[in-house]
C-alpha positions as CSV (number, residue, x, y, z in Angstrom):
1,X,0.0,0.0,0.0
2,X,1.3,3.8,-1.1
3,X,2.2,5.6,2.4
4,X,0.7,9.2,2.5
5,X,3.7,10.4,0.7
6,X,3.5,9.0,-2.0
7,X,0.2,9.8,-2.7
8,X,0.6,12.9,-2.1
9,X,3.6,12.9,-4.6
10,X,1.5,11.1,-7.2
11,X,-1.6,13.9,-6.8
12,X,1.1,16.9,-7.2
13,X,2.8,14.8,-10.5
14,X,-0.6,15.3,-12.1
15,X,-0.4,17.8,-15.2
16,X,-2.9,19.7,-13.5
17,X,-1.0,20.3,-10.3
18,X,2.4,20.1,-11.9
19,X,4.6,23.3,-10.7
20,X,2.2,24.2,-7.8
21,X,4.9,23.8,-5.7
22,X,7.4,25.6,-7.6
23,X,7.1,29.8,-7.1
24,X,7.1,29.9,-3.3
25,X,9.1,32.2,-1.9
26,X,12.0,32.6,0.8
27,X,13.9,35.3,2.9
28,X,16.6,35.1,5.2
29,X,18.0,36.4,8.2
30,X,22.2,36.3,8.8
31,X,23.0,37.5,12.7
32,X,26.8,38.2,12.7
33,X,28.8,40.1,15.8
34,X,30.8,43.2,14.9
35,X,34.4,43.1,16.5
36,X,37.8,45.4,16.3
37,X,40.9,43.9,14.7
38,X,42.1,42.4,17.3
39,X,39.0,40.2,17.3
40,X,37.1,41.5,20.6
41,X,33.7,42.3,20.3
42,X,33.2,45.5,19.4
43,X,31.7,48.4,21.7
44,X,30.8,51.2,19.7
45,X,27.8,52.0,19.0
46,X,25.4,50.7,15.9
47,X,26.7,52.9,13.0
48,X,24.7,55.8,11.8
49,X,26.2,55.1,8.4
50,X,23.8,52.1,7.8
51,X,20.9,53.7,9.2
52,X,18.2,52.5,12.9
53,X,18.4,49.2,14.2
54,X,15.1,49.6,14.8
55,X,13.3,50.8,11.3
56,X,15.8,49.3,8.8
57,X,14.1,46.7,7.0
58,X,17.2,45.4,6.4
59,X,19.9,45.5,9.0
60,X,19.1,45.9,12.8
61,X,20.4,44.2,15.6
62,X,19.4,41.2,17.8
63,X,20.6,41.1,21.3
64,X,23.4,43.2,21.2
65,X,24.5,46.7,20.1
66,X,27.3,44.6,18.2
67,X,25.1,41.7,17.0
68,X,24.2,42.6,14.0
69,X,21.4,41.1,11.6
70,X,20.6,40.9,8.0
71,X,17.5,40.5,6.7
72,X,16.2,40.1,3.2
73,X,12.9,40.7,1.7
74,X,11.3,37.9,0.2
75,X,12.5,36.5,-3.1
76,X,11.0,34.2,-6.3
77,X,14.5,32.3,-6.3
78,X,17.7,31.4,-4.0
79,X,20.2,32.9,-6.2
80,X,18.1,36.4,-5.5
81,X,18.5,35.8,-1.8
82,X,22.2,34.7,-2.2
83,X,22.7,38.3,-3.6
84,X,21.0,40.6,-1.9
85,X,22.2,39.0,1.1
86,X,25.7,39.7,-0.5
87,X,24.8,43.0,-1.1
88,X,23.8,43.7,2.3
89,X,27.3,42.5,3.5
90,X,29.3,44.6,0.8
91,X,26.9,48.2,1.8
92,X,28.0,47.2,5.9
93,X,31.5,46.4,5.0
94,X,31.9,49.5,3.7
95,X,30.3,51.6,6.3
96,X,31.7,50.0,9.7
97,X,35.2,51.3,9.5
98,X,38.0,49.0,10.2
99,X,35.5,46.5,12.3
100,X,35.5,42.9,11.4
101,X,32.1,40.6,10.8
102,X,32.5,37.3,13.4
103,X,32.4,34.3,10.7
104,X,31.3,32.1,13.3
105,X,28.1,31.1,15.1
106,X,29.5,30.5,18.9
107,X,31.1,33.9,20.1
108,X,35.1,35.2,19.6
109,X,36.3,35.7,23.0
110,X,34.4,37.5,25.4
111,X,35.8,38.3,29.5
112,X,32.5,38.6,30.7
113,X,28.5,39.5,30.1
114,X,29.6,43.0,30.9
115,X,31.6,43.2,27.6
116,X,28.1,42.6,25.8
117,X,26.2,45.5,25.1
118,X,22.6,45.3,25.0
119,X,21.1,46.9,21.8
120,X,19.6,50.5,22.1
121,X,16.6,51.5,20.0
122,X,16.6,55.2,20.8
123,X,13.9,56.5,23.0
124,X,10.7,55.8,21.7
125,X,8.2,53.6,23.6
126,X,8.8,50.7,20.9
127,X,12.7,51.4,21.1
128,X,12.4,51.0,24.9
129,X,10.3,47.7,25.2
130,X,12.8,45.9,22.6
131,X,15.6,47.4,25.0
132,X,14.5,46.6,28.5
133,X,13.1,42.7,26.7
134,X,16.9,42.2,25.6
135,X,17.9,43.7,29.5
136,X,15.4,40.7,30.7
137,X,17.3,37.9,29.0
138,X,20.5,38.9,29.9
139,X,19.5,39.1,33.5
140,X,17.4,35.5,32.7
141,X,20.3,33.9,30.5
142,X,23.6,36.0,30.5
143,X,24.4,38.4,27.9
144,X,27.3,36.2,26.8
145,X,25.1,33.2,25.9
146,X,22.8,36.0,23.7
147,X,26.0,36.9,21.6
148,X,25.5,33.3,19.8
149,X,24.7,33.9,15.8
150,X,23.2,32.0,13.7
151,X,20.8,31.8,10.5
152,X,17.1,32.0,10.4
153,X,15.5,30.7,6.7
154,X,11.8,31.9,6.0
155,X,9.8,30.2,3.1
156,X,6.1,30.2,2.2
157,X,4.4,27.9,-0.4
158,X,3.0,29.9,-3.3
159,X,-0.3,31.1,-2.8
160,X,-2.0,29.1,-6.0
161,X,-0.6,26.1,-4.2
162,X,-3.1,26.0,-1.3
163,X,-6.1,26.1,-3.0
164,X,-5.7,22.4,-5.5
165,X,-3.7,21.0,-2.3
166,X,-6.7,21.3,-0.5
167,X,-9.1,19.8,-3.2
168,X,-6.5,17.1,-3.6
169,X,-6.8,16.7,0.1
170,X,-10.6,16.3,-0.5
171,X,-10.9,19.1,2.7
172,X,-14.0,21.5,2.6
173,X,-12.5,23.6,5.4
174,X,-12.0,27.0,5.0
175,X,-8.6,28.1,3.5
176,X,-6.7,29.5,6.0
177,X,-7.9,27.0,8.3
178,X,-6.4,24.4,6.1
179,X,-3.0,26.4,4.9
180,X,-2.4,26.8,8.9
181,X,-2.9,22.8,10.0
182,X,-0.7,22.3,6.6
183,X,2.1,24.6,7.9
184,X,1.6,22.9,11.5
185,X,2.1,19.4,10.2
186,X,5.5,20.4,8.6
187,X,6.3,22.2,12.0
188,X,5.8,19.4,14.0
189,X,7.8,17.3,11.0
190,X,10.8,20.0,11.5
191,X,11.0,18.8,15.0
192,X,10.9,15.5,14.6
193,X,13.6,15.6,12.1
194,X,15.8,18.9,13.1
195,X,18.4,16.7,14.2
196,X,19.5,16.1,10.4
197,X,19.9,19.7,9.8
198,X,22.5,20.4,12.9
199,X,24.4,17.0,11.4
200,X,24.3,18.0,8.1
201,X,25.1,22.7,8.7
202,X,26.4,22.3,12.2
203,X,29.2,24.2,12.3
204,X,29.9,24.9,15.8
205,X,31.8,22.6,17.3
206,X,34.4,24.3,19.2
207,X,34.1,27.5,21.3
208,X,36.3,29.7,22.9
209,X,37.4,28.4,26.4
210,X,36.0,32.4,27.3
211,X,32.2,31.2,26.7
212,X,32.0,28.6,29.5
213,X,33.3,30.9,32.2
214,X,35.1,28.1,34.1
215,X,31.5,26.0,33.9
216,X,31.6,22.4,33.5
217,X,31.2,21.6,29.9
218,X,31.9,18.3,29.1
219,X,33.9,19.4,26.2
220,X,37.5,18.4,25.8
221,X,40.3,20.5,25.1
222,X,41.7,21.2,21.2
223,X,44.6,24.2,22.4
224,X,44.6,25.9,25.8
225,X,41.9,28.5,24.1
226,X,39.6,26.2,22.9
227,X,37.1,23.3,23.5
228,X,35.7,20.9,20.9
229,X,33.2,18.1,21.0
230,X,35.4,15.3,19.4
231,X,32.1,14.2,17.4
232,X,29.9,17.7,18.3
233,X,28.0,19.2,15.3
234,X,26.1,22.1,16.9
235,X,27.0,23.1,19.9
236,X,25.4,26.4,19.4
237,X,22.2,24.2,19.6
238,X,23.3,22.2,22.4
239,X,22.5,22.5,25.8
240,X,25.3,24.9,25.9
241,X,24.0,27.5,23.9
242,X,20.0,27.8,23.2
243,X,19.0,24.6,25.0
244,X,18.9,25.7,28.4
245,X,17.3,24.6,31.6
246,X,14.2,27.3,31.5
247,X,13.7,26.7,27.6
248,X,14.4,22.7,27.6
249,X,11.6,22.7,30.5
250,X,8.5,24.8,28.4
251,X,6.5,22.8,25.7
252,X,4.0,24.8,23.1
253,X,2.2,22.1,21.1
254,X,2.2,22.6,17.6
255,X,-0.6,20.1,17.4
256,X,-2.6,22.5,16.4
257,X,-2.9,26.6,15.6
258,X,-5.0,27.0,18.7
259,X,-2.8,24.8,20.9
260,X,0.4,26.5,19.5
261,X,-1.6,30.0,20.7
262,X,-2.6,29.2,23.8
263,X,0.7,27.6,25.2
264,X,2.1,30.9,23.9
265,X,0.1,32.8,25.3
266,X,-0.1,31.1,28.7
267,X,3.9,31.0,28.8
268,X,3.9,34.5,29.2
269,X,1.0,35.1,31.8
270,X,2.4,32.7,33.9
271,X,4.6,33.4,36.5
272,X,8.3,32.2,37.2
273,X,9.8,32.7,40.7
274,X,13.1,32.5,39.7
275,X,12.6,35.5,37.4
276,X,10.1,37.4,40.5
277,X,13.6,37.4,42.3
278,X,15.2,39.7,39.4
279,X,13.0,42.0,40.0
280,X,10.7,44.1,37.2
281,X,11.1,47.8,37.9
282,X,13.9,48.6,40.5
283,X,14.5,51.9,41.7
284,X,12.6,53.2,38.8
285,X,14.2,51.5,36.3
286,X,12.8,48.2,34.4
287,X,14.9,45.2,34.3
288,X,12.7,42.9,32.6
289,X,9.2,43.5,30.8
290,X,7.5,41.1,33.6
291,X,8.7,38.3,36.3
292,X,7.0,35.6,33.7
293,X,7.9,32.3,32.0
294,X,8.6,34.2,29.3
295,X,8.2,38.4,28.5
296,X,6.9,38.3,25.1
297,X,6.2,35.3,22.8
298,X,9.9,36.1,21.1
299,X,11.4,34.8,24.1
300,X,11.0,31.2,23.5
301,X,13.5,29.7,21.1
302,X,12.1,26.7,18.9
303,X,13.6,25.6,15.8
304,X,10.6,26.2,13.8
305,X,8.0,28.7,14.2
306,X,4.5,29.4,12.2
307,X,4.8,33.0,11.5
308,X,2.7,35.7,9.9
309,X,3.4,39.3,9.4
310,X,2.6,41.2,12.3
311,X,1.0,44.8,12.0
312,X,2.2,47.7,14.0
313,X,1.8,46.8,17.7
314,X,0.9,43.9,16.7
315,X,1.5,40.7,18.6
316,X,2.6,37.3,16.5
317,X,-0.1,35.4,18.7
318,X,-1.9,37.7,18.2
319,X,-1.3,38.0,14.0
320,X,-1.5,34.3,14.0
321,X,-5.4,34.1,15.2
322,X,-6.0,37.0,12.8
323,X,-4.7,35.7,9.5
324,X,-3.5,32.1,10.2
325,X,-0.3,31.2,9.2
326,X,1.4,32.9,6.7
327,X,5.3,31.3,6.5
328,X,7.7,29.0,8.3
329,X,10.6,30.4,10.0
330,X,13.6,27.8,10.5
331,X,16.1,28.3,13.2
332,X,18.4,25.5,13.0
333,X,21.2,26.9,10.6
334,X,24.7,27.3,12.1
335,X,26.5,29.7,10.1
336,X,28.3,28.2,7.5
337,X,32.2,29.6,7.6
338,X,32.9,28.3,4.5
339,X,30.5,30.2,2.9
340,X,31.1,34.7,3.0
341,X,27.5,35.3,3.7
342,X,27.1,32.3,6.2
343,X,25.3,30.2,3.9
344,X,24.7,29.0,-0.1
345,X,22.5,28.2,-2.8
346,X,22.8,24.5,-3.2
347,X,21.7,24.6,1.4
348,X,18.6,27.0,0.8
349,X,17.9,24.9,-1.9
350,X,18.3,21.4,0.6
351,X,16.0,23.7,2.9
352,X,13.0,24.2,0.4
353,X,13.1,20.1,-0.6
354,X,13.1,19.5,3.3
355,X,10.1,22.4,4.3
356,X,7.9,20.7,1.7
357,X,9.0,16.8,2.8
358,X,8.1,17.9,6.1
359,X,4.5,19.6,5.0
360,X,3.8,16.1,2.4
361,X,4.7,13.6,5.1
362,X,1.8,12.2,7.5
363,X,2.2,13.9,10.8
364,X,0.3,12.7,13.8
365,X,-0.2,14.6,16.7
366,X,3.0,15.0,19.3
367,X,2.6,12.8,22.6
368,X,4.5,14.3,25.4
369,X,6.6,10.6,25.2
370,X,7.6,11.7,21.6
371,X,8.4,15.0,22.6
372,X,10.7,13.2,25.3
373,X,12.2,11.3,22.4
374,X,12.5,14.4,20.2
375,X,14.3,16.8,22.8
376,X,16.7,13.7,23.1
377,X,17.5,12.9,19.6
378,X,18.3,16.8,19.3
379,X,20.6,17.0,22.4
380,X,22.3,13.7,21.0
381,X,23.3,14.6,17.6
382,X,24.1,18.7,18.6
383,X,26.6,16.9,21.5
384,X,27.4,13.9,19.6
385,X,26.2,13.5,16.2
386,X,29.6,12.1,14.2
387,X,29.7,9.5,17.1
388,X,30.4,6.2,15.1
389,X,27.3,4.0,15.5
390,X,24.9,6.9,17.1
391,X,22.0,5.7,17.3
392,X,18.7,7.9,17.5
393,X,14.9,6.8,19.1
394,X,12.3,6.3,16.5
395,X,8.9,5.3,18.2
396,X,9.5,2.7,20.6
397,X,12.7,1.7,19.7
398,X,16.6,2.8,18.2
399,X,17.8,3.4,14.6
400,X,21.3,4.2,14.0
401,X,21.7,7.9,12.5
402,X,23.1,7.2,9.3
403,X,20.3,4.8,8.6
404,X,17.0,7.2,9.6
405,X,19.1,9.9,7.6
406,X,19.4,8.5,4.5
407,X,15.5,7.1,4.5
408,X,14.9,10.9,4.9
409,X,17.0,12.0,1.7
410,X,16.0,9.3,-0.3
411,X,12.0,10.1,0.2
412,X,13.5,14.0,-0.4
413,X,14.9,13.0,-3.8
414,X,11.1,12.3,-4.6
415,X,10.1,15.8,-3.3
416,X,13.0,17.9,-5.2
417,X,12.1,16.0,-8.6
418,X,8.8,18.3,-8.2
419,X,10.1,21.1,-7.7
420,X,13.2,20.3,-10.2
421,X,11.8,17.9,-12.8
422,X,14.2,18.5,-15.9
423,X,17.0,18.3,-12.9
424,X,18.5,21.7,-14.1
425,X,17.9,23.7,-10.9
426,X,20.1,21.7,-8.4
427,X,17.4,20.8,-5.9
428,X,17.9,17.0,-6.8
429,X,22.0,17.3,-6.8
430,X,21.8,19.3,-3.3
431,X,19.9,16.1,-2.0
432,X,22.6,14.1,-3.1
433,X,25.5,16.6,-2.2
434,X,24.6,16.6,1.4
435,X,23.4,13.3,2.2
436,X,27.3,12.0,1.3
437,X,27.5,13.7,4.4
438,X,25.7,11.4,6.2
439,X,27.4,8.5,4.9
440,X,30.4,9.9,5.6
441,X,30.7,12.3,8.7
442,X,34.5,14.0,7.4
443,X,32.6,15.3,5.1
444,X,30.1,17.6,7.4
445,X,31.2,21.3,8.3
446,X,31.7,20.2,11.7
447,X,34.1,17.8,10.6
448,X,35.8,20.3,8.4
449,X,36.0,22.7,11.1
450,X,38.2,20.7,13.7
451,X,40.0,19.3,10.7
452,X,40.9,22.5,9.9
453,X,41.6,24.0,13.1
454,X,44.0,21.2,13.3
455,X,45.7,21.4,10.0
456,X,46.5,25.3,10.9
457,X,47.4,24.5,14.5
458,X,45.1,27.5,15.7
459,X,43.0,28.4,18.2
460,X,39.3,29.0,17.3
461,X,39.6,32.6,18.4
462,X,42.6,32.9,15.9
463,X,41.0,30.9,13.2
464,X,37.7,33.0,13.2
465,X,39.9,36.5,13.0
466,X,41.8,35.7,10.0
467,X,38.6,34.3,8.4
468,X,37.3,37.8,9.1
469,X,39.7,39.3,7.7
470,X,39.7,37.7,4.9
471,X,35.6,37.9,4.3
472,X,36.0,41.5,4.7
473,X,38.9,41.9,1.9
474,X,36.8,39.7,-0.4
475,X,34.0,42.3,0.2
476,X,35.4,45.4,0.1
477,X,37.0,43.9,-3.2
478,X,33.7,43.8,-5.2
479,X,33.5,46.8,-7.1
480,X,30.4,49.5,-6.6
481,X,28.6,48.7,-9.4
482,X,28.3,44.9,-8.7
483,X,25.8,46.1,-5.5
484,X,22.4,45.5,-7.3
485,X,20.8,46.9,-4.0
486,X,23.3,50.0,-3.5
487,X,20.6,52.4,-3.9
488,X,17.7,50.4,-1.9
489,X,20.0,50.0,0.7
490,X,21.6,53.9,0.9
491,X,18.1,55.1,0.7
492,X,16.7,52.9,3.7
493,X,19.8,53.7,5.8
494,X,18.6,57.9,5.4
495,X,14.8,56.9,5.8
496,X,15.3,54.6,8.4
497,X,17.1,57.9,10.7
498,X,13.8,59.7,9.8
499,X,11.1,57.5,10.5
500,X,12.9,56.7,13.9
501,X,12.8,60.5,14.7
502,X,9.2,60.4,13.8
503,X,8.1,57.4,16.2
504,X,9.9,59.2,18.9
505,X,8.4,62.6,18.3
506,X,5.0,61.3,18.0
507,X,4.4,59.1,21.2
508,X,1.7,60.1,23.8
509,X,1.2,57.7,25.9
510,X,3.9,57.7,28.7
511,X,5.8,53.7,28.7
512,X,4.4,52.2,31.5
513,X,0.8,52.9,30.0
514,X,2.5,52.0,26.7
515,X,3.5,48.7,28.0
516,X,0.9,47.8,30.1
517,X,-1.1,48.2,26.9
518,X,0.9,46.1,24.5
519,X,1.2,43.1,27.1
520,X,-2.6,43.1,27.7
């Protein structure tokens, strides 16, 4: 009997539904740290020069005044993506002085949280509330553990997709209802099966001896800088970076829209002692938004989210009940230091095949047992995924890894030949490109990391600096005119000044009415 799949696959092959999958579209967003030449995170302020961190549409910051974070619009095709991203780089490159770009996704060295400046958004009520939110994780996580980077990959089906799919389906629900349970079953397919992306783009490893703070790590020593998991893939998804206590211990169902809402929702009514202790307003000044599980639906880190455009004010749970779900947001990606704008075609490309295996496959609801097995096969492969015989849990039982990933890229192969029939537009070959990985682990950026760390004899702090420096010659190399975007780009820098002095001019309502407002 045909699984679900391949039904599924046989339905979209039809003339009449042939290329629906093709057209979606896809954004990105690159988080990289600015440092100073000699490789320290850098303290200066975000620079004027390429416009407010908090208007620019396409460079703000995340955590930190030095973390900075790329963001393109959304694009008909990868190579699009690939440039404007590029563009985006060149523009900042030429704009930030003599300051570096860190090619890495775990940290350069850092003495202490107090070297970590938390982003400023100027003084308007909006500019405040992202401040004092970023002032509550530090006080919640440690600023140092905020200064990781990494690379979030957006895609959205195209919209004449959803509307066969569902007569295919043989649904009579309404179409947003069905578009969101779609984009819920590929979520809770991402989780599932997120482990295969940090083997496959892990690229953090190693970290700089600086980041643990004299914690017990587990993590053995490569020089006397740095530490290395001897099979480690993602340690920046390990439960030394994102997977902390706090996080590891709240669940949000993605078994449905509603359920995804109201776990949301109920995470951040609900309150945490541990965080009452912190304090909210001190002496007049806030150090968190509230003493809750979490401040603001932002705060809780998933590999996958449902996502929909928010409107001014807006919150996502809040845009989510209002429209459904619009797009998938993927948090997984490492930054790639192979690669000068942390990532490539022929991986977005991997990424696209993946999003739509994970939307065609069956996808039953998630027990709490599964979600035991899920959070365990993640910790596994981000600590130990090159291990020689790893073996993952699958239902009530083990697989090795090698096995369970190439069943996954074999059933991709199926998926990319939709959206690459002729085989001309590399989403079959990337398949095949990246599951040699799994069948042979020297050939995964982790791998390549350590191997070269080792072939150059340096530490990872050293390593990551000359990388810079080199990423930010081969920029500042490309000539003016081979900026697409130059003018887009110069143009939202000015505007971006301008529609920041406006927000600030025009607020009425004093913050603390402001904020008790937005969090009601």
């Amino acid at each position: 009997m045909a699984s679900l799949l391949e039904t599924r696959l046989l339905k979209l092959s039809a003339p009449e539904a042939a290329g629906l999958v093709r057209g979606g579209q896809r954004g990105v967003e690159r988080e990289c740290l600015r440092i100073t030449p000699e490789g320290r995170l850098a303290g200066t302020p975000h620079p004027q020069a390429i416009g407010s961190a908090l208007t620019n549409a396409f460079i703000t910051t995340d955590f930190s005044e030095a973390l900075l974070e790329f963001v393109t619009p959304p694009q008909d095709y990868n190579w699009q993506t690939i440039q404007f991203l590029c563009d985006i780089h060149q523009f900042t490159m030429e704009r930030i002085g003599d300051e570096l770009l860190w090619p890495l996704s775990m940290p350069c060295r850092i003495r202490s949280d107090a070297e970590v400046p938390i982003a400023y958004y100027g003084t308007s009520n909006i500019g405040r509330m992202k401040t004092i939110y970023r002032r509550g994780l530090a006080h919640r996580y440690g600023s140092i553990m905020q200064a990781i980077s990494g690379v979030h990959y957006n895609y959205s089906l195209p919209d004449a997709f959803w509307p066969l799919y569902r007569e295919l389906e043989g649904e009579r629900s309404e179409l947003q209802d069905f578009r969101s349970a779609a984009y819920l079953a590929a979520v809770r397919n991402v989780r599932r099966m997120d482990w295969l992306l940090l083997y496959l783009f892990g690229a953090s490893p190693a970290l700089c001896k600086s980041f643990v703070q004299g914690r017990e790590s587990g993590l053995a020593e490569l020089d006397t800088a740095t530490l290395y998991g001897p099979w480690a893939t993602s340690l920046r998804m390990s439960d030394l970076g994102y997977r902390n206590d706090v996080q590891a211990k709240l669940v949000v169902s993605a078994n449905s829209l509603d359920e995804y809402i109201r776990d949301l929702n109920q995470a951040t009514k609900l309150p945490r002692a541990e965080f009452a202790r912190i304090g909210v307003k001190v002496d007049g000044e806030y150090r968190q938004l509230n003493a809750n599980q979490l401040q603001i639906e932002n705060e809780f880190y998933s590999t996958i989210r449902p996502k929909r455009v928010i409107q001014r004010g807006e919150r996502p749970t809040a845009a989510l009940r209002r429209g459904g779900v619009q797009y998938i947001e993927l948090r997984a990606l490492d930054i790639s230091p192979a690669d000068p704008v942390g990532l490539n075609q022929r991986q977005l490309r991997f990424l696209e095949v993946f999003l739509i295996y994970c939307l065609l496959l069956e996808s039953p609801p998630i027990s709490a047992a599964e979600q035991e097995r899920i959070d365990q096969n993640h910790g596994l492969v981000a600590r130990r995924g090159r291990e020689p015989g790893l073996r993952l849990r699958r239902g009530e039982g083990e697989i090795p890894l090698q096995a369970w990933g190439s069943a996954i890229c074999k059933e991709m192969v199926a998926v990319a030949r939709l959206l690459d029939p002729d085989g001309r537009q590399g989403h079959v070959e990337a398949i095949r490109h990246h599951a040699r990985g799994i069948e042979d682990p020297a050939q995964t950026p982790s791998a390549a990391l350590i191997a070269e760390l080792r072939d150059r004899q340096q530490s990872l702090a050293a390593y990551g600096l000359d990388l810079a420096r080199r990423t930010r010659e081969y920029f500042l190399s490309l000539g003016p005119e081979l900026n697409q975007h130059r003018e887009l780009l110069a143009t939202e820098a000015r505007e971006s000044l301008l529609r920041q002095a406006q927000m600030e001019a025009g607020d009425v309502l004093d913050f603390d009415e402001y904020l008790a407002r937005y969090l009601a």
